[in-house]
C-alpha positions as CSV (number, residue, x, y, z in Angstrom):
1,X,148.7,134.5,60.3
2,X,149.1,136.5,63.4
3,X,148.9,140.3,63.7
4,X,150.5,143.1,65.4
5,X,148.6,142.3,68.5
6,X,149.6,138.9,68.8
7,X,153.0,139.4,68.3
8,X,152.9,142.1,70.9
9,X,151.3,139.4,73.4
10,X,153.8,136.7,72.2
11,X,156.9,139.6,73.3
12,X,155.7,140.3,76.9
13,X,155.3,136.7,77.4
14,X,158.8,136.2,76.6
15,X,160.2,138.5,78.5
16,X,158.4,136.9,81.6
17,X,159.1,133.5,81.1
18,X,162.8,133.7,78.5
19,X,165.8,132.3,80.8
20,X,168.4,134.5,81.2
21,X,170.1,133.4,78.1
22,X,170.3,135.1,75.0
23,X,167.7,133.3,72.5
24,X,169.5,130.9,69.9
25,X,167.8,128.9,67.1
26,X,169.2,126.2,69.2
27,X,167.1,127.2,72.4
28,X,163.9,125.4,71.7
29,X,162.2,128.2,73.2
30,X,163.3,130.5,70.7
31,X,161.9,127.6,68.3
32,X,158.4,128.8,69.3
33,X,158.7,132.3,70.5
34,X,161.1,133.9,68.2
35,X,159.4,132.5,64.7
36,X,158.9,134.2,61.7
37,X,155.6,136.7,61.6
38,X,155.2,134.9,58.5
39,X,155.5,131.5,59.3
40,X,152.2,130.1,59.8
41,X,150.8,129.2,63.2
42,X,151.0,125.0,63.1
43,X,150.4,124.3,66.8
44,X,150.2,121.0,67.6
45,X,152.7,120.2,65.0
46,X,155.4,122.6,66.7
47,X,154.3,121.0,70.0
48,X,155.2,117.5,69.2
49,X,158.8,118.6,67.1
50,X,159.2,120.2,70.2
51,X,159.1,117.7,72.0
52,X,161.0,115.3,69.6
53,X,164.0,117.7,69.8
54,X,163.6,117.7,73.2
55,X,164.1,114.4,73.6
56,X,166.8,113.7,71.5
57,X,168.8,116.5,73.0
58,X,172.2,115.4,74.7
59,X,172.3,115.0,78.2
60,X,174.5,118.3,79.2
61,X,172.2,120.3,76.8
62,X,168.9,119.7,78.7
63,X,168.7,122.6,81.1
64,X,166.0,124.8,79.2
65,X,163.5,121.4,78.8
66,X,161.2,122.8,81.8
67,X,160.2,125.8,79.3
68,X,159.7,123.7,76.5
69,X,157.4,121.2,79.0
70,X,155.2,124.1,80.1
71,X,153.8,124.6,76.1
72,X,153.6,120.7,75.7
73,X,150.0,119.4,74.9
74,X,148.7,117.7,77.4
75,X,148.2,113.9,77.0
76,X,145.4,112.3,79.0
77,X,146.2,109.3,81.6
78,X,145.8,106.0,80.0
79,X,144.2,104.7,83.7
80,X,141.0,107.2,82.3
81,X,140.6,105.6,79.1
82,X,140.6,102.1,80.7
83,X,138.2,103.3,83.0
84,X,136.1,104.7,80.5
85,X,136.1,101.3,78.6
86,X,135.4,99.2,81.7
87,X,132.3,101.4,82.0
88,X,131.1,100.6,78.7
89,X,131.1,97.3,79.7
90,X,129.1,96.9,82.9
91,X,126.3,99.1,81.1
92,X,126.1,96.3,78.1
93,X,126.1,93.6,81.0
94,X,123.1,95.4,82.8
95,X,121.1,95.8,79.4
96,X,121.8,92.6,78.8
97,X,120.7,91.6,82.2
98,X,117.3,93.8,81.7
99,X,116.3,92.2,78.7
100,X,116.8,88.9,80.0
101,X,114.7,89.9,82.9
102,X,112.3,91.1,80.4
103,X,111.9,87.8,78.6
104,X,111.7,86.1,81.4
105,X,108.5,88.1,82.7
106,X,107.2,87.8,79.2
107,X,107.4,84.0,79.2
108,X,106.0,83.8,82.6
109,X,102.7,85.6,82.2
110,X,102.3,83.4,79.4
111,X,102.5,80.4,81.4
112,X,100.5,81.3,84.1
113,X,97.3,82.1,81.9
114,X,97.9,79.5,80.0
115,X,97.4,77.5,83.6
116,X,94.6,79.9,85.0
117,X,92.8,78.9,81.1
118,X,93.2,74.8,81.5
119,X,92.2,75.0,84.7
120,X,89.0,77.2,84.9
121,X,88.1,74.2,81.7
122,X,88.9,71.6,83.9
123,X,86.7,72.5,86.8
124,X,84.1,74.2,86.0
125,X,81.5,75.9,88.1
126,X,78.7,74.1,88.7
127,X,76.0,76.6,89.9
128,X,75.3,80.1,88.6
129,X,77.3,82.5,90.6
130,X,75.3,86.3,91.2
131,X,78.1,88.7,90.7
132,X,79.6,91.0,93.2
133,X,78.6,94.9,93.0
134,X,81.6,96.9,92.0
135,X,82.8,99.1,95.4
136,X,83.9,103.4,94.9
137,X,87.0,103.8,96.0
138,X,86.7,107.1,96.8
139,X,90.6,107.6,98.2
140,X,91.8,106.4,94.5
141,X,89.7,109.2,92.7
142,X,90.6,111.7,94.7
143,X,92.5,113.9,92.1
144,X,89.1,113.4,89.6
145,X,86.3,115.2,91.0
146,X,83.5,113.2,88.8
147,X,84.5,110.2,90.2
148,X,85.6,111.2,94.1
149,X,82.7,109.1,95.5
150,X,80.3,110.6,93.3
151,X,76.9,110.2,93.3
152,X,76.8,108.7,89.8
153,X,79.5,106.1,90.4
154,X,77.5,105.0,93.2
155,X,74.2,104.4,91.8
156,X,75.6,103.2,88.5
157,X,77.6,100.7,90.8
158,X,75.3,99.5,93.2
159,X,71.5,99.7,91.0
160,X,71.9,95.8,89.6
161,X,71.7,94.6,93.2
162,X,68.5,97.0,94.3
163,X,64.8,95.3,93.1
164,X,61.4,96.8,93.2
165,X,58.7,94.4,95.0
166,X,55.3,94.7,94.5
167,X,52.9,93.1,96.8
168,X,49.3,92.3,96.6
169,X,46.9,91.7,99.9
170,X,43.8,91.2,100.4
171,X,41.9,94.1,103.0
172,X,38.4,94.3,104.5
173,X,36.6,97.4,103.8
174,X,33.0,97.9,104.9
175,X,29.8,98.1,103.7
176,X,28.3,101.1,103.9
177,X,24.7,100.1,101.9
178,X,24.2,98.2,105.3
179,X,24.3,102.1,107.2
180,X,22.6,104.1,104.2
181,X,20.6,101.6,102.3
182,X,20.0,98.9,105.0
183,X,21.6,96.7,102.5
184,X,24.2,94.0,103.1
185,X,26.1,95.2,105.7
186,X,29.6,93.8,107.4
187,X,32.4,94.1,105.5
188,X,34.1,92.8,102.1
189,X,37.2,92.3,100.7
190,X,39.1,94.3,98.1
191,X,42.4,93.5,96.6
192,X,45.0,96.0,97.4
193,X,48.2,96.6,95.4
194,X,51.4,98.5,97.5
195,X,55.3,98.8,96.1
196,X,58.4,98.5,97.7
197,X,61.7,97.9,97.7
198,X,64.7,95.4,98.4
199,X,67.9,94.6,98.4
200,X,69.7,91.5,96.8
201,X,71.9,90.4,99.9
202,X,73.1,87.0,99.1
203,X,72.0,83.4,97.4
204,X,72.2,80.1,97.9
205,X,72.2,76.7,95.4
206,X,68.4,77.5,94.5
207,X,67.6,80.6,95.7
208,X,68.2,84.4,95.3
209,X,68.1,86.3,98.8
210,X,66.2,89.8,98.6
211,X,66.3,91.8,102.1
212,X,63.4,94.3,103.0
213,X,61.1,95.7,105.1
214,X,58.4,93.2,107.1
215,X,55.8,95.9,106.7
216,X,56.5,95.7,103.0
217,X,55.6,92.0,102.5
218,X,53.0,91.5,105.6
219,X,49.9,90.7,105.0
220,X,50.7,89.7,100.9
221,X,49.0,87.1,99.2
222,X,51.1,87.2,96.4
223,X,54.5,88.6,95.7
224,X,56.3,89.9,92.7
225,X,60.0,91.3,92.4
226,X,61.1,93.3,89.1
227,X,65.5,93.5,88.8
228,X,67.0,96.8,87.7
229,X,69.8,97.5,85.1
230,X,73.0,99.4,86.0
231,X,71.5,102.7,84.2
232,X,68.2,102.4,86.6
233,X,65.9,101.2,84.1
234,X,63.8,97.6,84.6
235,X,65.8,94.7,83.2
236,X,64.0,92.5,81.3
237,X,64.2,89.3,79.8
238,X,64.7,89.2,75.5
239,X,63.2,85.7,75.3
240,X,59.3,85.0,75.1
241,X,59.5,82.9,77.5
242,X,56.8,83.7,80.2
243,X,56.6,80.7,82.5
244,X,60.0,78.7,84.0
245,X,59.6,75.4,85.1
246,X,59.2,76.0,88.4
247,X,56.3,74.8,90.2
248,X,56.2,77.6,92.1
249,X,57.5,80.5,90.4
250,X,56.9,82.2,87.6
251,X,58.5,85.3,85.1
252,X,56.3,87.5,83.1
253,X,57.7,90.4,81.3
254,X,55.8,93.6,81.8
255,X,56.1,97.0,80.4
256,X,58.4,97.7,83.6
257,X,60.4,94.6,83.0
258,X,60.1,90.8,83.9
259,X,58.5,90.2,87.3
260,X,59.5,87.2,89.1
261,X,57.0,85.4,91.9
262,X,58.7,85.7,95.1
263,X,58.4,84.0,98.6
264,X,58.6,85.1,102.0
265,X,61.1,83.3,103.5
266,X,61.4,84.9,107.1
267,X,60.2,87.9,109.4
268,X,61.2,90.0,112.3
269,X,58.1,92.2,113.0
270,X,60.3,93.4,116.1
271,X,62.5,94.9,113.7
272,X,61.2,95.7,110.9
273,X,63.1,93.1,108.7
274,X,62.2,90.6,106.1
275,X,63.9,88.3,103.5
276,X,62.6,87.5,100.4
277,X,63.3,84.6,97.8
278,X,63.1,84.5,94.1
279,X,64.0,81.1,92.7
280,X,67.2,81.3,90.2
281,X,65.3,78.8,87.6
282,X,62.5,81.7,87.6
283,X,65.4,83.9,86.7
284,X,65.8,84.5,82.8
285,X,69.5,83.8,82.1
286,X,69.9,87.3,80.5
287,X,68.0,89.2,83.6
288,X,70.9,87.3,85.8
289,X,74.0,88.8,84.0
290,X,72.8,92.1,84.9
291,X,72.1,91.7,88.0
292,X,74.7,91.9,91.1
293,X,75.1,91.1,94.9
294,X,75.1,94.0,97.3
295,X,78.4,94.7,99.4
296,X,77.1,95.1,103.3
297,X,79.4,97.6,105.1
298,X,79.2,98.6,108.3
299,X,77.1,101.6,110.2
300,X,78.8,101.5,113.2
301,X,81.6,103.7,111.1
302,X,79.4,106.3,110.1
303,X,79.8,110.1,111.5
304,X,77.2,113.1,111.2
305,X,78.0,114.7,108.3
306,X,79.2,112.0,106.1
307,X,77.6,111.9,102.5
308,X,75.0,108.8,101.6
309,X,72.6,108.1,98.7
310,X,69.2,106.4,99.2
311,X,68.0,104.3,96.0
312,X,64.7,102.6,96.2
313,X,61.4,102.8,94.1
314,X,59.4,105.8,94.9
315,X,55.5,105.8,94.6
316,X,56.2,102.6,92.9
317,X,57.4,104.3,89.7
318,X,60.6,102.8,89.3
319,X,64.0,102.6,90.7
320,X,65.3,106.5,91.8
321,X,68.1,107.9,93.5
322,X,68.6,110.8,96.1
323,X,71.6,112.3,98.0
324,X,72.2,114.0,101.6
325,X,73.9,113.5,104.8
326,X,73.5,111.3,108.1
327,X,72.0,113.8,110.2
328,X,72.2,112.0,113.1
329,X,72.9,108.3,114.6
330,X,71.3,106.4,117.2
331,X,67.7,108.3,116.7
332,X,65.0,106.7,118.9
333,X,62.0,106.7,116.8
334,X,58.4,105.0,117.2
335,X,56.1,104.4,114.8
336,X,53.5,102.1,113.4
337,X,55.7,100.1,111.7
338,X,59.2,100.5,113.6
339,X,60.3,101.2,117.3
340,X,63.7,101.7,117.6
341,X,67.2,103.2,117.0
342,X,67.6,104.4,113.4
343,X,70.2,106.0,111.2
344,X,68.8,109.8,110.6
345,X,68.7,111.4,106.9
346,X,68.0,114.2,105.0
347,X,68.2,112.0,102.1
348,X,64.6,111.9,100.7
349,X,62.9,108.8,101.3
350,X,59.1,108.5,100.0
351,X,56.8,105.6,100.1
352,X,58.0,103.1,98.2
353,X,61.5,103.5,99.4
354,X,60.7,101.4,102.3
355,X,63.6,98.5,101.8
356,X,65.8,100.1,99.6
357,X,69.9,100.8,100.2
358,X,71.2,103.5,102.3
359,X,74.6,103.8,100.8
360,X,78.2,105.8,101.9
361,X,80.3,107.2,98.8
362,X,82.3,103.6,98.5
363,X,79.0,101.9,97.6
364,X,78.5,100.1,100.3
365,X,75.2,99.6,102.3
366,X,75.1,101.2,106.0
367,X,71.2,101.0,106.3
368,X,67.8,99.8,105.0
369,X,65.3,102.5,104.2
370,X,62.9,102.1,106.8
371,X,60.1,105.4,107.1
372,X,59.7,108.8,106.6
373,X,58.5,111.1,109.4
374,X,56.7,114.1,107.3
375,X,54.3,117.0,108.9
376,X,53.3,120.8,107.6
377,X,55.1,121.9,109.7
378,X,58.7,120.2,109.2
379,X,61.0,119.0,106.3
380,X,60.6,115.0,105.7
381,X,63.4,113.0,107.9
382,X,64.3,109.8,106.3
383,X,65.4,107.1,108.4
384,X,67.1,103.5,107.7
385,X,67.7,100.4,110.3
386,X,71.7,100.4,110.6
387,X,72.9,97.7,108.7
388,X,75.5,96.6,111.4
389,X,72.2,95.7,113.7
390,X,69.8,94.4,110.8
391,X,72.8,91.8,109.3
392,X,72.7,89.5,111.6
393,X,69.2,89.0,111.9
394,X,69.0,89.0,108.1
395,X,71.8,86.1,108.6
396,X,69.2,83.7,110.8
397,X,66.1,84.8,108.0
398,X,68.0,83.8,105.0
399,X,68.8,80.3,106.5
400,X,65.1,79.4,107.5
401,X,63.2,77.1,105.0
402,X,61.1,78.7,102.3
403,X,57.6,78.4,102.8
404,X,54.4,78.4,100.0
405,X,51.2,80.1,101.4
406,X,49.0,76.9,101.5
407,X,45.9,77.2,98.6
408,X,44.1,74.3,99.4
409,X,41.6,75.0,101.8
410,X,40.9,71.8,102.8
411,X,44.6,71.7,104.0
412,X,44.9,75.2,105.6
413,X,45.6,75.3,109.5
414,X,43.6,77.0,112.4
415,X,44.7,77.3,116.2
416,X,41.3,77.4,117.4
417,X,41.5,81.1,119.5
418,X,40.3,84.7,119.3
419,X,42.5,87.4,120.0
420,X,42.9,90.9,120.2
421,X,45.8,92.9,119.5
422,X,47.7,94.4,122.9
423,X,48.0,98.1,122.0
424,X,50.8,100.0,123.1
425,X,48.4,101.8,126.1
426,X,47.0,98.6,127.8
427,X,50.9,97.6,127.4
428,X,52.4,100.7,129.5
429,X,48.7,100.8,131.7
430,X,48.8,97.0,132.8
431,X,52.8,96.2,132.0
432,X,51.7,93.5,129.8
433,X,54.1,92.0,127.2
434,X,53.9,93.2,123.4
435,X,51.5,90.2,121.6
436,X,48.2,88.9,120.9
437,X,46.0,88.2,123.9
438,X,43.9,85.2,123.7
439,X,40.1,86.2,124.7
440,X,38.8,82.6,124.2
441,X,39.9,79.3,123.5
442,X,38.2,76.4,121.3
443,X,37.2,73.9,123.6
444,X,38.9,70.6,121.9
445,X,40.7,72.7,119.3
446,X,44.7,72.7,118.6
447,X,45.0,75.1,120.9
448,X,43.3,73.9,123.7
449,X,45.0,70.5,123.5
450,X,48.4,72.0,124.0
451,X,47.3,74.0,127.2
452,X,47.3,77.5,125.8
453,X,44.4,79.5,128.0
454,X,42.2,82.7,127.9
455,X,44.3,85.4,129.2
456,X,47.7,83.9,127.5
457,X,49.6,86.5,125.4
458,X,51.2,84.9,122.3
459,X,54.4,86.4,121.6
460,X,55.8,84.1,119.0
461,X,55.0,81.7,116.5
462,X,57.1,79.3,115.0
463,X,60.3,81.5,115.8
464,X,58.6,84.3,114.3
465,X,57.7,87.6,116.7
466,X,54.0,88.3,116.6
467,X,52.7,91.7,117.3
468,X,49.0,91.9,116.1
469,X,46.1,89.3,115.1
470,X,47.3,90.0,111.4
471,X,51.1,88.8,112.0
472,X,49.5,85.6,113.7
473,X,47.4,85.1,110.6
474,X,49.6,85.6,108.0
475,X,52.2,83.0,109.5
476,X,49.5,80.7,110.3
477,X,48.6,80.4,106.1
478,X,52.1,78.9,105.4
479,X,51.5,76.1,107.4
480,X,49.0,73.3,106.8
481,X,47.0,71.1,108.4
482,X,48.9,68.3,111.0
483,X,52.1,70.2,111.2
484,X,53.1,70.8,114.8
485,X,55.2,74.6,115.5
486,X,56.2,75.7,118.3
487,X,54.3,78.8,120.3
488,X,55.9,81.1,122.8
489,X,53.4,82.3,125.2
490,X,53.5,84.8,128.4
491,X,50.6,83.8,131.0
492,X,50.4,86.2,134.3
493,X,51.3,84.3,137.5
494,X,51.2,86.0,141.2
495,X,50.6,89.4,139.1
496,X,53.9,88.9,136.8
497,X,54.2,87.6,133.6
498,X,55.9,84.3,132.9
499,X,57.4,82.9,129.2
500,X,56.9,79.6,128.6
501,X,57.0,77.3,125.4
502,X,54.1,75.2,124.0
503,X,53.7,72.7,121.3
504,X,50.5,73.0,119.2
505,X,49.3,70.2,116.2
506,X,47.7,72.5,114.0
507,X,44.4,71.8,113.0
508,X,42.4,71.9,109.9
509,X,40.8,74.8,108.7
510,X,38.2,73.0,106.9
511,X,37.2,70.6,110.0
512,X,36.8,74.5,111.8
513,X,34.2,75.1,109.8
514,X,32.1,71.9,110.0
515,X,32.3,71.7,114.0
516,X,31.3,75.5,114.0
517,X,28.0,75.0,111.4
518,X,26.8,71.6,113.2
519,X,27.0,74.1,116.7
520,X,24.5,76.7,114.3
521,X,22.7,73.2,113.9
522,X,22.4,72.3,117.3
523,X,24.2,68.8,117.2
């Protein structure tokens, strides 16, 4: 029902919009302005009589239908509504379209590992395959600060694919009864135990390929490698098994693990490098799954400043890691050992490091721990061959043939010479070449026959850079008896030295001996 108010409204819009006319029931305006107070409010109803009446009004009586127009409900286009349905219809085509797409995907990926499936049982690999050591991608981590290149990730990542080595040599001591006692005299021998460490940097059908330091290996008479789990500790072997079938390997688990024999498969005393083979049959089956190839990046993209982690087995106590920054690149350093340009660390490196991984945060390895340069009076300096320089001499190691220190003595070689090492003064007083200088030569020995003089500086044996009487030694006791090698010399003509090449058929050892005790005997 409408009150006062409304009515009042309903009047001033009449007089605004009423035509001149006086209102009639018969004006359909009047119809809707002019109704009863108490005649309830039917809207839509009076609407459509209205425009009923409207349309059945006679031709001469249709000159108040504009007013009646204006209060018409207003009917919406039918172009809108056929619009509306059309778009109803393209969306059920595109849903249908998506889930055809969907099941087409779906049906796919089945197929293509049911493929990948018959054909990995079809062709199966035929030798055992090291894995590959999983990379940090640091620029995929960077919204989660424990794993942006962390520390953690890295050694977790790249500790199956580091090794401890542990070498055993034999070194002369002397006698001191002979200056206090009068007693005995001269020297003896005493077994010596040292620990390194190495990197696993490759294999091939029979062999694993560890990469260290030559001053880690030189001189050993015996070789032992112990793997590492991802969580630092010693993998070992859960089988009792303590001898393979390998002729010349073996694996033993100790308290630190299983310790494989190893092999020295190649040198370069010039820098500092060495490779070192394990057989894979000497290789428990469950110590392999746990180990993993190491991923070689290069050094030559390092900056100062850039995080690294060292990992390696310091004092021999086990696989450890430490953190810094590459101080500086391109460091001249000589030492004992080394002489040459070296990556510069903070990280600490101890003894025992000597052959682990120098690491940036994506887990690769950008150098091989090398030495440590300590004093009172400065913090250590860790330093590491750049990996860019040491890979491909590590290349030409790992493809030389595996040699077996030779046992028998009745089989072991000799050059027939005495030497003495050329240290680095008489080298920078009398611009001689780095190598062993030959004080006297066998008369009828191996040597001798192949023309090598006193005075001659060997430089290399057998491919192999010698430095000291010790280098020469320890390549000479792979080799036996009859085998011919080849022997780079440098012999001073007109006051300069000259390189030349030589061929030498080793000689016995044992045939050394006899010659030298019928001379004591005088025939």
């Amino acid at each position: 029902m409408r009150n006062s108010q409304e009515s009042e409204t309903d009047s001033q819009q009449q007089n605004m919009q009423e035509p001149q006319e006086a209102p009639s029931e018969e004006n359909p305006y009047y119809a809707r302005t002019y109704r009863k107070v108490s005649e309830p409010r039917t809207e839509n109803r009076s609407t459509e009589e209205t425009a009923d009446n409207t349309a059945r009004e006679p031709a001469g009586e249709k000159k108040n239908s504009y007013s009646s127009y204006q209060f018409a409900t207003p009917v919406p286009p039918e172009k809108e509504a056929k619009k509306k349905k059309n778009t109803s219809g393209a969306a059920r085509k595109l849903g249908f379209a998506a889930a055809c797409a969907a099941v087409f995907g779906l049906v796919a990926g089945v197929v293509f590992q049911g493929v990948n499936y018959v054909g990995n049982q079809l062709t199966p690999e035929e030798n055992t395959q090291i894995a590959q050591a999983q990379l940090t991608n640091s620029s995929t981590a960077s919204s989660d600060s424990s794993s942006q290149g962390s520390v953690a990730q890295v050694a977790a990542n790249v500790m199956p694919s580091i090794v401890a080595i542990t070498s055993i040599s034999v070194q002369e001591i002397p006698n001191y009864y002979g200056y206090f006692f009068n007693y005995g005299g001269g020297t003896q021998e005493q077994e010596t135990e040292s620990s390194g460490s190495g990197i696993i940097v490759g294999q091939n059908d029979t062999e694993l390929l560890i990469a260290t330091n030559n001053h880690v290996v030189e001189g050993a008479t015996s070789l032992s490698v112990c793997f590492t789990n991802q969580d630092g500790t010693a993998a070992s072997s859960q089988s009792d098994v303590e001898n393979t079938s390998s002729d010349s390997g073996s694996s033993t688990d100790l308290e630190g693990g299983t310790a494989v024999t190893a092999q020295v498969k190649g040198t370069d005393v010039d820098n500092d490098l060495a490779v070192v083979s394990v057989n894979l049959s000497d290789i428990p089956e469950d110590v392999l799954n746990e180990i993993a190839i190491a991923n070689l990046g290069s050094s030559d993209d390092l900056v100062v400043g850039e995080q690294v982690v060292a990992i390696g087995n310091a004092l021999g106590y086990g696989q450890s890691v430490t953190s810094g920054y590459v101080s500086a690149l391109n460091k001249q350093v000589s030492s004992d050992d080394v002489d040459g340009t070296f990556i510069q660390t903070d990280a600490a490196i101890n003894p025992g490091n000597s052959g682990g991984a120098l690491l940036n945060m994506n887990g690769e390895v950008v150098g091989i721990n090398s030495s440590k340069i300590a004093s009172s009076s400065v913090e250590g300096m860790g330093f590491a061959i750049p990996i860019s320089r040491a890979e491909p001499i590590l290349d030409e190691l790992m493809n030389r043939e595996t040699r077996q220190k030779v046992e028998d003595e009745s089989q072991a070689a000799y050059l027939g010479i005495t030497c003495i090492n050329v240290t680095s003064n008489t080298e920078e007083m009398y611009n001689m070449p780095v190598g062993v200088f030959v004080s006297s030569v066998e008369e009828g020995g191996p040597a001798a026959e192949a023309g090598i003089q006193q005075g001659d500086i060997i430089q290399k044996f057998d491919g192999t850079t010698v430095q000291t009487y010790d280098n020469l030694t320890n390549q000479l006791s792979y080799y036996q008896a009859g085998e011919q090698v080849e022997i780079v010399i440098s012999r001073a003509e007109g006051g300069q030295y000259q390189e030349q090449t030589v061929t030498v058929t080793l000689g016995a050892k044992s045939d050394a001996q006899s010659s030298a005790q019928d001379s004591q005997n005088g025939q």
